[in-house]
C-alpha positions as CSV (number, residue, x, y, z in Angstrom):
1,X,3.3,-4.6,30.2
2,X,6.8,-6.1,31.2
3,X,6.1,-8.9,28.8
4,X,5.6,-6.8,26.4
5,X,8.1,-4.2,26.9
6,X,10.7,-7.7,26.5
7,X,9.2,-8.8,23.6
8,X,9.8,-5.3,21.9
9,X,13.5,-5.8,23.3
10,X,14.1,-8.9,21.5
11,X,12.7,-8.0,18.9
12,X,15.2,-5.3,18.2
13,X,18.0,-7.2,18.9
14,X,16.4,-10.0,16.3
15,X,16.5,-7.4,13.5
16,X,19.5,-5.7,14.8
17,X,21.5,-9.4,13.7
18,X,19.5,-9.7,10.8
19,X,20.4,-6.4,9.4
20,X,24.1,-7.5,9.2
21,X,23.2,-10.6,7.4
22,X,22.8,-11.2,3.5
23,X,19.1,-12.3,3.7
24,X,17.6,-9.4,5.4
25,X,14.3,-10.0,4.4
26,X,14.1,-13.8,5.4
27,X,15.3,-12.7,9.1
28,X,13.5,-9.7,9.5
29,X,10.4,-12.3,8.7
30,X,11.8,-14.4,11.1
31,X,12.3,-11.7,13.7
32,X,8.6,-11.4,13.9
33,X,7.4,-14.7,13.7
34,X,9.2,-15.4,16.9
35,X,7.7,-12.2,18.6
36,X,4.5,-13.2,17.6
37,X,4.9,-16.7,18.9
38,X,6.3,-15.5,22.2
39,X,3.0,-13.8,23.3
40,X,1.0,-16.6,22.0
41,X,2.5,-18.5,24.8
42,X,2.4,-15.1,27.2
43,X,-0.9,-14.6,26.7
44,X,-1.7,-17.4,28.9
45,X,1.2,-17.8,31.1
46,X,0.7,-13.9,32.0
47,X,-3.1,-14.5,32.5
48,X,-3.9,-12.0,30.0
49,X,-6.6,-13.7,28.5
50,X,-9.4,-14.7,31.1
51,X,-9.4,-18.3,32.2
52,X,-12.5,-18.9,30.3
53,X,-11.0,-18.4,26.9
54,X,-8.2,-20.9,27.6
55,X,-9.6,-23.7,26.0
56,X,-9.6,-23.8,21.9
57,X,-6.9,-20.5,21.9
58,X,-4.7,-21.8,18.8
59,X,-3.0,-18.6,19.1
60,X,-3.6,-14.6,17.9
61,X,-4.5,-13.6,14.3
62,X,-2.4,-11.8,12.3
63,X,-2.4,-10.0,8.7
64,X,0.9,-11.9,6.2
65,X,4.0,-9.9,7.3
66,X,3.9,-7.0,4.2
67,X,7.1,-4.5,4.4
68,X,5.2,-2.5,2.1
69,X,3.6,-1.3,5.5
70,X,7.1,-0.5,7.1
71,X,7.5,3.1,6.4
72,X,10.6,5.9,7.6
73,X,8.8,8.4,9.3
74,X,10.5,12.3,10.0
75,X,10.2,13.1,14.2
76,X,9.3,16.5,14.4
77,X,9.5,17.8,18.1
78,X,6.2,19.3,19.2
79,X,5.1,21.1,22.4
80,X,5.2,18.2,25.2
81,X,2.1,19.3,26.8
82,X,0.8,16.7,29.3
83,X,-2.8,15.3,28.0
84,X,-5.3,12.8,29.4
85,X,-6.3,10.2,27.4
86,X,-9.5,8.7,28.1
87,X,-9.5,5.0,28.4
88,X,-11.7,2.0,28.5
89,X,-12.9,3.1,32.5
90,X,-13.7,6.4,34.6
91,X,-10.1,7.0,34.8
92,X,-7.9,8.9,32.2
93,X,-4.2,7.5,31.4
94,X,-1.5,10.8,31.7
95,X,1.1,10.8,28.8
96,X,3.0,13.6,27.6
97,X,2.4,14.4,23.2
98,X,6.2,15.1,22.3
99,X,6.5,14.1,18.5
100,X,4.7,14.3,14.9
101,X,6.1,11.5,12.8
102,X,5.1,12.2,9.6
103,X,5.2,9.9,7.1
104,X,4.0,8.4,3.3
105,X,2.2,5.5,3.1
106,X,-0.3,3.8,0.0
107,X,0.7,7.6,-1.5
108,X,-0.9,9.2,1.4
109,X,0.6,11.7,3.2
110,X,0.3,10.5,7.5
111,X,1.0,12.0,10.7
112,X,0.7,10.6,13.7
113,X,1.5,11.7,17.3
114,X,4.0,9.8,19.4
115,X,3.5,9.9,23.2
116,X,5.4,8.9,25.9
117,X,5.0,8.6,29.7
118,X,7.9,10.4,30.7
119,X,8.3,14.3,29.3
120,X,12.2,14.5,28.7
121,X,14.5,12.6,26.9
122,X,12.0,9.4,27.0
123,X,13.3,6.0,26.1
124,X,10.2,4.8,24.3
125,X,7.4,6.0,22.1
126,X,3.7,5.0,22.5
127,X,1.8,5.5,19.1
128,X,-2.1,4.4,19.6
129,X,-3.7,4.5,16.1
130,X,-7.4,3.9,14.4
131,X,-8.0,2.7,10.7
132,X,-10.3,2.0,8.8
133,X,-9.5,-1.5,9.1
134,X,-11.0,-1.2,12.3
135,X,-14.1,-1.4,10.3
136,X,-13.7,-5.2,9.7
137,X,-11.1,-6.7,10.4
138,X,-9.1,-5.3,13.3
139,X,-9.9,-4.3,16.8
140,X,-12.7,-1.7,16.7
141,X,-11.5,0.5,19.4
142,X,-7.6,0.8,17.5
143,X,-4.6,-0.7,18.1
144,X,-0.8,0.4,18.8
145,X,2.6,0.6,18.0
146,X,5.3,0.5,20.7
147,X,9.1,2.0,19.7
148,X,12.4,2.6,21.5
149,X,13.8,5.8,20.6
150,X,17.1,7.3,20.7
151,X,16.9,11.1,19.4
152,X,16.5,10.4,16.0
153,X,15.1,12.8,13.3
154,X,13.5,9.8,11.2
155,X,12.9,6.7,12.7
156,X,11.0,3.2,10.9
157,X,7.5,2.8,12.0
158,X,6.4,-0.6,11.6
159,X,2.5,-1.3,11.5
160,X,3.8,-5.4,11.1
161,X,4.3,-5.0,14.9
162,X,0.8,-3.3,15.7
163,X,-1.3,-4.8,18.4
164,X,-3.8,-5.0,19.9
165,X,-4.8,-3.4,23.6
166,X,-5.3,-6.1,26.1
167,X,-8.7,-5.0,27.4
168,X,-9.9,-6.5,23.7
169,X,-9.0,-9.7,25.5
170,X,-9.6,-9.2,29.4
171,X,-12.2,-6.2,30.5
172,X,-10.0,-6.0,33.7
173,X,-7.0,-3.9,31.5
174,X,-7.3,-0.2,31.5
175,X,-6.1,1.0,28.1
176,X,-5.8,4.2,27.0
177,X,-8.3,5.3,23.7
178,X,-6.8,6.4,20.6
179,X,-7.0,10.1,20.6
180,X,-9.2,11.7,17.2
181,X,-5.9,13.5,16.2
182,X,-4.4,9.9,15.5
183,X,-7.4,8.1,13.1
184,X,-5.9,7.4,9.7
185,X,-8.3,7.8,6.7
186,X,-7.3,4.2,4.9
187,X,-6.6,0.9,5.6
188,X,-3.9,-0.5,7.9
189,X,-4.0,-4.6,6.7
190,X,-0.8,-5.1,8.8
191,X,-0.1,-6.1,12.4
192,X,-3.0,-8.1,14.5
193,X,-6.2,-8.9,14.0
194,X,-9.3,-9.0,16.0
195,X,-9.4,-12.1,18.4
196,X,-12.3,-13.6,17.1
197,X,-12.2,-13.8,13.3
């Protein structure tokens, strides 16, 4: 989860540059081909995939970066009631739901909630989603989305950057299951694919 939470961080500051530059598009392209390099090589080197699947791993599958699936989405403030999110074992993962991000996408209207582990003023958003991509090709059980937040009323959720839990890789990961309230009625051909293709 460090790993991760250090890829998102480089990340940012990848597109943060790039956004002052003249060929936005070509670095924010960029920007995620590195992230998406850098956990090829973490994948291993944090023994997140199992020893046996070492050999013949040419790296993760992803869909063609398509900005058409990077969307502004309002924050609406909701309740912050603690819930319990059932996960891939017998025990349950305790976030707090503090946010509806609502948002167009393929001229749907979406909402999605955004959790977090801490209940006030919370430096990150965790946003577990299913699609009916998961019907093919992506991760059955849903992937998600992590974001750093900083009180904004509309923030840019980026489905390029969805992933995959790591219990789709190593059964030893407790991950928390996409809650019903966060299933998305159309496809989501952005972010990463299943492992096995």
């Amino acid at each position: 989860m460090v790993g991760r939470i250090i890829h998102i961080a480089l990340f940012i500051l990848i597109t943060l540059t790039a956004c002052n530059n003249g060929n936005d598009y070509k670095a924010y392209c960029s920007a995620i081909e590195q992230e998406r390099a850098s956990k090829n090589t973490s994948m291993i080197k944090e023994g997140i995939l199992p020893e046996d699947a070492y050999n013949g791993f040419k790296g993760l599958h992803y869909f063609n970066i398509d900005t058409h699936y990077r969307v502004r989405a309002k924050v609406k403030p909701i309740q912050g009631n603690m819930v319990e999110l059932y996960t891939n074992s017998e025990e349950k993962a305790i976030y707090y739901a503090l946010f509806e991000l609502s948002f167009t996408l393929k001229d749907s209207n979406c909402n999605l909630t955004a959790y977090s582990k801490t209940p006030l003023h919370p430096k990150q958003l965790f946003i577990p989603f299913k699609d009916l991509s998961n019907q093919n090709s992506t991760y059955g059980a849903g992937r998600y989305i992590d974001i750093n937040y900083h009180e904004e009323t509309t923030l840019v959720l980026d489905f390029n950057l969805a992933y995959n839990p790591y219990c789709h890789y190593n059964s030893s990961y407790i991950c928390p299951v996409v809650p019903f309230n966060n299933h998305l009625k159309l496809h989501i051909y952005a972010g990463e694919k299943r492992l096995h293709q």
